[in-house]
N, C-alpha and C positions, 0 to 999 in steps of 0.2 A: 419440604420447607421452602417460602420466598427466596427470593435469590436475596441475602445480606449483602455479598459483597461480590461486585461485579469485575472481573478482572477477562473480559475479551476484547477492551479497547479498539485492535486490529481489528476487529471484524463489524464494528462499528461503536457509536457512541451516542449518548444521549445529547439532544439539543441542549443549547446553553438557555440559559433563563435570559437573557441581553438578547440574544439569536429569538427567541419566540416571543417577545415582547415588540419586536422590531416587524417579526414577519408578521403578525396577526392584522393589523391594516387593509397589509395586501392580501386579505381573504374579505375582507369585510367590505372596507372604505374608497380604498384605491383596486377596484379591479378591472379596471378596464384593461383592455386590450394595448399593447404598446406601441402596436401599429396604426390605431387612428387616430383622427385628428382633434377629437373633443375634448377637455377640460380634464376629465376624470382619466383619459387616458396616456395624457399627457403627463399626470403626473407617476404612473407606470413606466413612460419611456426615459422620466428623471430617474426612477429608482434604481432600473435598468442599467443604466449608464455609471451611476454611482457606483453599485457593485462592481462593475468592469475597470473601475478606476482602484477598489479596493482589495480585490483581486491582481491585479498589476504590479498595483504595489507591493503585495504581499511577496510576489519573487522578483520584482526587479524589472520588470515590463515595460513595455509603453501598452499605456490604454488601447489601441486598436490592435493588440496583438492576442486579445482575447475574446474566446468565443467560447459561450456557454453550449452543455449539452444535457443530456440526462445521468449522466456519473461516469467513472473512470475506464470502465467497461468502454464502452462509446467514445470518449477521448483515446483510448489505446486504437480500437478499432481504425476511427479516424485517424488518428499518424500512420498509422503502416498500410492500413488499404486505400487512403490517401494520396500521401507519397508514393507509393507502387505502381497505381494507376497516374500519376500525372507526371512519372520519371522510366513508364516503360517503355521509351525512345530512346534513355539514354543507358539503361541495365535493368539488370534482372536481380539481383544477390542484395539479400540483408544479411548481416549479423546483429544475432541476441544470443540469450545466455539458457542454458538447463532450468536455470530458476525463479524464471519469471513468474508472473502469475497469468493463471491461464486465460484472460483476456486476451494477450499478447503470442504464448503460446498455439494457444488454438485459431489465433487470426493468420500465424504463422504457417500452421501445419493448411490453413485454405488458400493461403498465396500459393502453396507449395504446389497445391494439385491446378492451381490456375500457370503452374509454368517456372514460377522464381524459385530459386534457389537462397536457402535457407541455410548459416554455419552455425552451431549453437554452441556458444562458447561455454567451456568448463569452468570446473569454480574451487579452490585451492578446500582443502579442510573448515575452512571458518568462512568459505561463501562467498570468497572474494575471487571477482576475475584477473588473468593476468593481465596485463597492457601489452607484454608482448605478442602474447598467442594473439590479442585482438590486430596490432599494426599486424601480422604474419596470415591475418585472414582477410584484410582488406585487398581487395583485385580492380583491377581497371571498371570493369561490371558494377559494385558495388553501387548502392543506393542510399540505405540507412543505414545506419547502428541504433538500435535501442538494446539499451541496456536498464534495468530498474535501480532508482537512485535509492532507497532501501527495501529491502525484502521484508514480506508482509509476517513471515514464520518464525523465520531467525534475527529478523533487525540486524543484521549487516551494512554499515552502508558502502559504497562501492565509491570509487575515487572516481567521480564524475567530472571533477573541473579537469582532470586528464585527460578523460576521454573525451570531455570535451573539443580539447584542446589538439586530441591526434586528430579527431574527425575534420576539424576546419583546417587543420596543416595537409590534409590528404584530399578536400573539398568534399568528403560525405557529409549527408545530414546526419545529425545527434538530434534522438528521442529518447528523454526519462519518461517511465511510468515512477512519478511525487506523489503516487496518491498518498503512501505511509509518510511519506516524507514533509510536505507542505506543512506548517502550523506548527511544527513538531523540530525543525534542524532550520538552518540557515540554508535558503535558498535565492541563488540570483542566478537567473539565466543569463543577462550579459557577461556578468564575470566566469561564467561556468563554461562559456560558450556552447549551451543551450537549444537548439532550436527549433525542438517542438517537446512541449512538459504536459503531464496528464496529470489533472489534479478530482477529488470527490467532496463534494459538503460533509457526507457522514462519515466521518473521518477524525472530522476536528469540531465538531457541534452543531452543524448546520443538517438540516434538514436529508431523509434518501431522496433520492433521483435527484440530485442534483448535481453536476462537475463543470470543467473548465477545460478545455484546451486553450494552450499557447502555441500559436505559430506565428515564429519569428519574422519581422514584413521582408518580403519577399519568396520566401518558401513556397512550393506547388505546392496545393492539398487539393484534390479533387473530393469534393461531397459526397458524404455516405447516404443521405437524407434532399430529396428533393422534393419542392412545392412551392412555398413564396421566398419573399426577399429576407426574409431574418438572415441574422448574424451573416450581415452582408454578402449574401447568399450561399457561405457555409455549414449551413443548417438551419434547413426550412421547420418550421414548426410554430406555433402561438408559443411566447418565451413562458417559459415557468416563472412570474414576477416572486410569488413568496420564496421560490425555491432559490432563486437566486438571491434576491436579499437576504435573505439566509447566509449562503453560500461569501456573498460579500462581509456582513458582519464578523463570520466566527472568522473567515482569514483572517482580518483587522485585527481582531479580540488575542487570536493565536499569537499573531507577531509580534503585538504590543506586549503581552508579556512573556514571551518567549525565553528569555532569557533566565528568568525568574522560575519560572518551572521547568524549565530543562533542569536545575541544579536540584532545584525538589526530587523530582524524575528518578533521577540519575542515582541519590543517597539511596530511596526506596527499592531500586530496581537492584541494585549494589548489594542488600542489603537479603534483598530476597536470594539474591543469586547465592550470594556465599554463606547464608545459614541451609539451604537447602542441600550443597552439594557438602558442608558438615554433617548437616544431621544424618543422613540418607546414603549408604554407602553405594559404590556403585552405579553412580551417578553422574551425568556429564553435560557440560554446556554445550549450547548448540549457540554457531554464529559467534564474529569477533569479540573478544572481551571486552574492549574497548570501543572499538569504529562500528555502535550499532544503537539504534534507535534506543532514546532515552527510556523510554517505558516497557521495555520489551525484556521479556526472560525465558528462554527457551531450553527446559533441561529434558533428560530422556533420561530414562530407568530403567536398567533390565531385570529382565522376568518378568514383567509384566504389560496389559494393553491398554494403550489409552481411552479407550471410548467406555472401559469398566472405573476406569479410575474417575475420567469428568462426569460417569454417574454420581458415583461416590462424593466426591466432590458436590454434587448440585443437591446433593440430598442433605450436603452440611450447610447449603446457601451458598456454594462457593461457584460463581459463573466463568467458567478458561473454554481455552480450545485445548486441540491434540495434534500432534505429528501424524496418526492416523486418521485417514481418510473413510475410514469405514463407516463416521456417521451421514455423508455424503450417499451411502448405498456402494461403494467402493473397498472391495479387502485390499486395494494396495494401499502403500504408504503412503506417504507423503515425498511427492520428485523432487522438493527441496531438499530434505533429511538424506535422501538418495544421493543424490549429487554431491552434497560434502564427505561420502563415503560411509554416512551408516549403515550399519548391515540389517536385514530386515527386521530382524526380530528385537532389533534397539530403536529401529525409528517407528514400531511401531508401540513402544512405550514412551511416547514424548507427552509433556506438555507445555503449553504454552500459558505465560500468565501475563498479559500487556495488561501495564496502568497510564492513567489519564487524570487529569486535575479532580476528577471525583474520587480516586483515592488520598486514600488516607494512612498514615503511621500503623494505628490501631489496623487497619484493614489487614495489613502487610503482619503484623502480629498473629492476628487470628488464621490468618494463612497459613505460616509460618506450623501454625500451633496441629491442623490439620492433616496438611502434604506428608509427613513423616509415617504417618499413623495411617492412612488411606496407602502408601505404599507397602506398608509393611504387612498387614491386612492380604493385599491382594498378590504381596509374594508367599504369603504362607496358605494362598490356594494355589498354587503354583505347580504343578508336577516339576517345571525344570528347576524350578527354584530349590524343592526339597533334596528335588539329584544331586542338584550342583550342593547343598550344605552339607549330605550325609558324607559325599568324594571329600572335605573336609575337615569332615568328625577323624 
């Protein structure tokens, strides 16, 4: 069956109709290069600049503190092999957390073998870090903290304007990985204290490959990318003009009605959460009940695995993720599920169901109507499941 009803938001989203009306132009009319000096090109190095302004504004910026890239992947990269490299006169040590996304982690784990030392902070039950373990990990050495300002799995979001706030009291830099976050929560770097945020277009409507780094003026970042003068020599490359007007639009689009669909969001996602863990015995929320991403629902189910179930599911037209990792070509879990303390054989029945202004009431219904019946199904194939009901007869 087509996919009916789309519900992996998190792992990306469809362009907005406003977003590909805006970028088609700049494939056709306007494509010139933004670095020359003729007519057509020049009006590339206005569009250019516009997004950079709409972008900015979207968390609180000044215009020159943003620099385009190819998506969040690459904005993470850059803040931490950035930083590292233009602060390894003054220390060696980052702190980040067990559950980041592996942009972050795996840029990590190649400082490490480059010589830095690396503290990974833990994560209470519901995915949230302490502030204290963090101030009890910061050392003279220190460099950065990134921490992720919401989780892509469990929509957590983490008390950022604090850590913001130790990090500038202690003079370390503060890096969020925003990609979940941008379009979707209230974000301002100066009030957050901020000073380097990763953000992605396909995220919130905008076009893949495209993202944003913010580094705060003054911050070192040493180049991951070298060649010419773009983005004022922090990444060389011909700029992606659709991809970026892209990327400028749907911020604009997000913010402007932010508010409005957060509450939508919120009813829906409310809605799914607590008829599911009704119907479905056995059942458990993953990530805060409250302090987590508006569209996000992450319950887990035992006796059963996820990557049998989001069959099941896509064979109803129903499109999610899982807490398992095994459609990646991985029998582990998922290191988020891990880190709040699932035990394996529960975080490998999760799923994930993120919605986006393409849903809808009816969608959450027919969900609704499915999840109970696709679980129950796949615990009555179950060897543990039938163990565990006869130990109860």
């Amino acid at each position: 069956m087509a996919t009916k009803i789309y519900m992996d938001n998190a792992a990306t989203t469809p362009v907005r109709d406003e977003v590909l009306n805006t970028v088609i132009p700049y494939f056709k009319e306007y494509y010139g290069n933004a670095s020359s000096v003729y007519s057509i090109a020049k009006e590339s190095k206005k569009a250019l600049e516009k997004a950079r302004e709409q972008v900015a504004k979207g968390i609180g910026a000044k215009t020159d503190e943003i620099f385009f890239t190819a998506g969040g992947s690459e904005s993470d990269n850059m803040a931490l092999r950035g930083v590292a490299e233009a602060l390894k006169g003054k220390g060696n040590h980052i702190i980040t957390t067990k559950i980041e996304h592996h942009a972050i982690l795996h840029t990590c784990e190649y400082l490490e073998k480059q010589g830095y030392e690396v503290t990974y902070l833990s994560v209470d039950e519901f995915g949230k870090i302490s502030l204290d373990e963090l101030e009890k990990s910061i050392r003279p050495e220190t460099i950065l903290i990134s921490v992720m300002f919401a989780n892509n799995e469990i929509g957590t979001i983490q008390p950022v304007a604090e850590i913001g706030k130790l990090a500038r009291e202690k003079g370390v830099l503060f890096h969020t990985d925003a990609v979940q976050a941008v379009g979707h929560v209230l974000v301002d770097v100066e009030e957050m204290k901020i000073d380097l945020l990763s953000l992605s277009g396909h995220k919130l409507g905008a076009p893949k490959g495209v993202g944003a780094i913010y580094i705060r003026k003054g911050v070192p970042v040493q180049p991951l990318i070298f060649g010419g003068a773009q983005e004022k020599r922090k990444r060389a490359g011909t700029e992606n003009i659709p991809g970026i007007v892209g990327l400028g639009k749907a911020v604009e689009l997000a913010v402007a009605d932010m508010e409005a669909e957060t509450k939508r969001l919120v009813e829906l996602r409310d809605k799914l959460i607590s008829e599911i863990l009704a119907k479905v015995p056995e059942s458990r929320l993953n990530g805060h009940p409250t302090d987590r991403l508006p569209g996000n629902c992450n319950i887990s189910f035992a006796y059963i695995e996820g990557e049998s179930m989001l069959l099941l599911l896509d064979a109803m037209g129903i499109a999610a993720s899982s807490g398992s990792a095994c459609t990646s070509g991985s029998l582990d879990p998922s290191h988020v599920l891990m880190a709040i303390g699932l035990p394996h054989e529960i975080a490998h029945g999760s799923l994930r169901l993120t919605l986006d202004r393409i849903n809808t009431p009816e969608d959450v219904e027919y969900v609704l109507n499915k999840v109970p019946d696709v679980v129950q199904k796949l615990r009555e194939m179950s060897p543990l499941y039938e163990e565990v009901m006869n130990k109860k007869v």
